[in-house]
N, C-alpha and C positions, 0 to 999 in steps of 0.2 A: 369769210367764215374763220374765226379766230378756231385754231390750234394747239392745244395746251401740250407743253411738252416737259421732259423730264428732267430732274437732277439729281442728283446722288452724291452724299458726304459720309464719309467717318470722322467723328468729331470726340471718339472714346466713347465711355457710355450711351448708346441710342436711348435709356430714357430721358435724357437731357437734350438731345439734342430735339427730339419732334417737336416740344410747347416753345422753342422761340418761333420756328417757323408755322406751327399751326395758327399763331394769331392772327396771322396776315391775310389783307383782302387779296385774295385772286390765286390763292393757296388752296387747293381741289384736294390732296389727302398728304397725309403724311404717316408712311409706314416704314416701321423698324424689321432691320433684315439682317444678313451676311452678304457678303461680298467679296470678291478677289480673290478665294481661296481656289481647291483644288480637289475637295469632295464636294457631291454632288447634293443637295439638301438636307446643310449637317443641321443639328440640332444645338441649341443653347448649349448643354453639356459638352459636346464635342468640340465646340469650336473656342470651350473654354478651358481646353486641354492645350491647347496652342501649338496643336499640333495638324488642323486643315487649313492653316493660311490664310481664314475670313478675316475680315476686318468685321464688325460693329458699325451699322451702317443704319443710314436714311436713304429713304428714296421718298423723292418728291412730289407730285404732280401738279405743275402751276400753270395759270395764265399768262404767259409774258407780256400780253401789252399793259396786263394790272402790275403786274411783281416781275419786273424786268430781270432776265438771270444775275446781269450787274449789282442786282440790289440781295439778291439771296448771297451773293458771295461777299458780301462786306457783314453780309447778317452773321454767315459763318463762321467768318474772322473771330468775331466778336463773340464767340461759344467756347473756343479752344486758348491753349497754350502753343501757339505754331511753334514752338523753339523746342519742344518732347518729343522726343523722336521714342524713347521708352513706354511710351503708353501716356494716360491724361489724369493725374492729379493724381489721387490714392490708387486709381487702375493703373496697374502695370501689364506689359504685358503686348505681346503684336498685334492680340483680337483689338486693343484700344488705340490704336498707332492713328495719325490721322491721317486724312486724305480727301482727295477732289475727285471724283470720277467722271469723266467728262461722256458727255454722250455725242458730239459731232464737234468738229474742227472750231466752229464760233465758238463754243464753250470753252474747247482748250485755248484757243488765242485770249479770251477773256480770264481764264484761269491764272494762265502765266503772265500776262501784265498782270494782275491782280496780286498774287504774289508777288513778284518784283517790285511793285509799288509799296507793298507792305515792309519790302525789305530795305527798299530804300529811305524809306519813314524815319528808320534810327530812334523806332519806337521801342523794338526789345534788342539788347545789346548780344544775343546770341543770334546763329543763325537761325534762317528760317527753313524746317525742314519738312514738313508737311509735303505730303507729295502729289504729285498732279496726274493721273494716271486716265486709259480709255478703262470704259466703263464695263463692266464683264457683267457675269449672269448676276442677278439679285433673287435669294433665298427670303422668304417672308419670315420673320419669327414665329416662334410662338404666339398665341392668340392673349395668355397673360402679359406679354412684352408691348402689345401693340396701346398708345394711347397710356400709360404707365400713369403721368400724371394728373389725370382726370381719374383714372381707378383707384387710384391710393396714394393723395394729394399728402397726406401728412407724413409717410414713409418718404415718398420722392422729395419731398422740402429737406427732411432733416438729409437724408443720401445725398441731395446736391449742395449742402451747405457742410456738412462731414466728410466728404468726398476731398474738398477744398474749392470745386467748382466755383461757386458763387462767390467765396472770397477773391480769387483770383480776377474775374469777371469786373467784378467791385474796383478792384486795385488798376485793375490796369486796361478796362475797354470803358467805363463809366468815371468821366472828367468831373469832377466838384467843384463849384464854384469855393471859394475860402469868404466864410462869413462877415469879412469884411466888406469883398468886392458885395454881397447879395444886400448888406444895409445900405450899401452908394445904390444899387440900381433897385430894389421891391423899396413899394410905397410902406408906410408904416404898420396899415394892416396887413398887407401881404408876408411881411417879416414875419409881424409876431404866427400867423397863422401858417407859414410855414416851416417856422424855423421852432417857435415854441410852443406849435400844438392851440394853440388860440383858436377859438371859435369865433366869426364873426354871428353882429345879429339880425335874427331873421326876418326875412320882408326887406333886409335895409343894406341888402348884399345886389353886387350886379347882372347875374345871370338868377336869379330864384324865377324871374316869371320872364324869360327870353327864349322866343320862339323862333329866331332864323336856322337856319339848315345851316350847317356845316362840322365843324368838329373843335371839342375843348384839350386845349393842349396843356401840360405841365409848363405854369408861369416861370419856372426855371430852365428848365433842361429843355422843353421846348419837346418831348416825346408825347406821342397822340397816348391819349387815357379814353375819352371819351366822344359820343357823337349824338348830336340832336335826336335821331332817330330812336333811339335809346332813352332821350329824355322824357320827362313826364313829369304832373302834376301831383306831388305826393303830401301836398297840404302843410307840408310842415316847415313853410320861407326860404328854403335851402333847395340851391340846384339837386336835382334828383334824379338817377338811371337803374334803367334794370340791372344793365352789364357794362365792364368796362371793352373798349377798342380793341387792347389787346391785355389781357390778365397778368400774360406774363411780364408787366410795368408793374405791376400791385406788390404792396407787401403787407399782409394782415397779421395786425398782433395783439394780443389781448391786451384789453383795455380796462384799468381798475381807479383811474383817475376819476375825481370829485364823488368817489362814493358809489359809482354806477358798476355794472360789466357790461361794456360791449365790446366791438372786433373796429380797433382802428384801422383806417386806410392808410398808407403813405406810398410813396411812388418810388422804387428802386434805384432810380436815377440820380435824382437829385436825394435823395433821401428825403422828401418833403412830406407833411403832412397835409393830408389832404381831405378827410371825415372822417365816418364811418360806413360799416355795413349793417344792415339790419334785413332781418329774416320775415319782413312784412310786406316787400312787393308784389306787384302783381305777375298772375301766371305768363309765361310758362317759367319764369325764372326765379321766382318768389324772392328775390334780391330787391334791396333797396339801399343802393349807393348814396348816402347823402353827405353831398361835397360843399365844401365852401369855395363860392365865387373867386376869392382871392386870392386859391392858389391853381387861378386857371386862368386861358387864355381863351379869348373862341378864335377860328382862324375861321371864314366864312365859304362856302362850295363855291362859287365863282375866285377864291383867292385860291385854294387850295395847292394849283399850280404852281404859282410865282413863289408860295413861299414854302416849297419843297415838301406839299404834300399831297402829292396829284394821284399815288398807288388808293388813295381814300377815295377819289372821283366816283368811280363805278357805283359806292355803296350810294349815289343821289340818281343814278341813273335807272 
């Protein structure tokens, strides 16, 4: 009988930190709290006096044979500035300090390699100060705090892009290829359709009527967007989904090209384009993702493993 067990980060801001970890399979809740301080269930206000010693905190609850704690702590990495020891980006401040809280010895041993490993990377030329701490009492927030970005999706974008969050993110955990190397390796449609917004046409793309099971990867960057189970036949020649894998890959922005308005898709990572969305799918999600074959991958459920995508297995199980 599998076990879900617990984890705990300060990463600055907890609205930012829940939607990377909420996308993921084998990811049971993710609730924003205080932690580490020294009053007993302060309040949002209180602990932004900096004066009860919480940190700004996640707690976890996951599946570790889906989302190994290994794989949350590389996720974390990749959320923060580990060289702030003042607080994370426009937050200043100790409530935004970061941190690992570990809840049993495996955790701390994987902690501190993990850190060290980041240290020795000679990835950011400051120290790395983040710190690795046992895990103490966890305070729930407020009920306005909890899920942040699912309640006020347009507030949370602009706060984690004015904050400098998302910039920093961009700069320095998301590798770009240089448009060079991407015309040596994508086919000609794949270029134009990722690089310059190109539509390929429909009926005469590779996934529009492809039924295997398994999951559509960013033809670039190679990060899961989407999964057959999610696919469906939406009549109009272009691969079609209700929802994407994990949201927080997407990036939607209004779209005023050739005359029309709709909400482009394009993928965070690569910066790639990748369709649109349109508000005519079917329930419960009334989404209609429609993507162009060429700026995807399928990776198939029996390969999943081998090519580093085996946290996806469960959703065929």
């Amino acid at each position: 009988m599998t076990h879900n067990e617990l984890a705990t980060f300060a990463g600055g801001c907890f609205w930012c930190m829940v939607e990377p970890f909420d996308q993921q399979p084998g990811i049971i809740e993710v609730v924003s709290g205080y932690t580490g301080g020294h009053t007993e269930n302060p309040t949002y206000d209180e602990v932004c006096t900096e004066t009860t010693g919480h940190f700004e905190a996640v707690q976890i609850t996951f599946d570790p044979t889906i989302f190994p704690y290994q794989k949350l702590l590389d996720l974390f990495w990749q959320q923060i500035d580990p060289t702030d020891a003042g607080g994370q980006f426009n937050d200043r401040g100790t409530s935004y300090r970061t941190a690992i809280f570990c809840h049993n010895e495996e955790q701390h041993k994987l902690a501190e390699a993990s850190k060290e490993e980041l240290s020795k990377s000679g990835k950011f030329k400051k120290p790395i100060v983040t710190e690795i701490l046992l895990a103490a009492a966890f305070y729930k927030a407020e009920e306005k705090h909890q899920y942040y970005y699912k309640k006020i999706p347009f507030h949370y974008n602009l706060y984690k892009e004015g904050s400098g969050r998302a910039k920093f993110i961009r700069e320095n955990w998301k590798t770009r290829k240089s448009d060079e190397q991407l015309r040596e390796e994508l086919t000609p449609i794949q270029y134009e359709v990722t690089r310059k917004s190109a539509t390929e046409p429909p009926f005469q793309n590779q996934y529009w009527n492809h039924h295997a099971e398994g999951i559509y990867v960013d033809i670039i960057s190679g990060e899961p967007l989407f999964s057959s189970l999610d696919k469906y036949d939406a009549g109009c020649g272009w691969p079609s989904f209700t929802k994407p894998l994990r949201r927080n890959e997407l990036e939607e922005r209004f779209d005023t090209s050739h005359g029309l308005r709709r909400i482009e898709v394009r993928a965070k990572t690569s910066d790639s384009h990748l369709g649109h969305v349109f508000d005519d799918g079917p329930e419960p999600y009334g989404a209609r993702y429609c993507i162009n074959s060429a700026a995807l991958r399928f990776v198939p459920k029996d390969q999943l493993d081998e090519e580093g995508y085996g946290v996806f297995k469960s959703l065929f199980t």
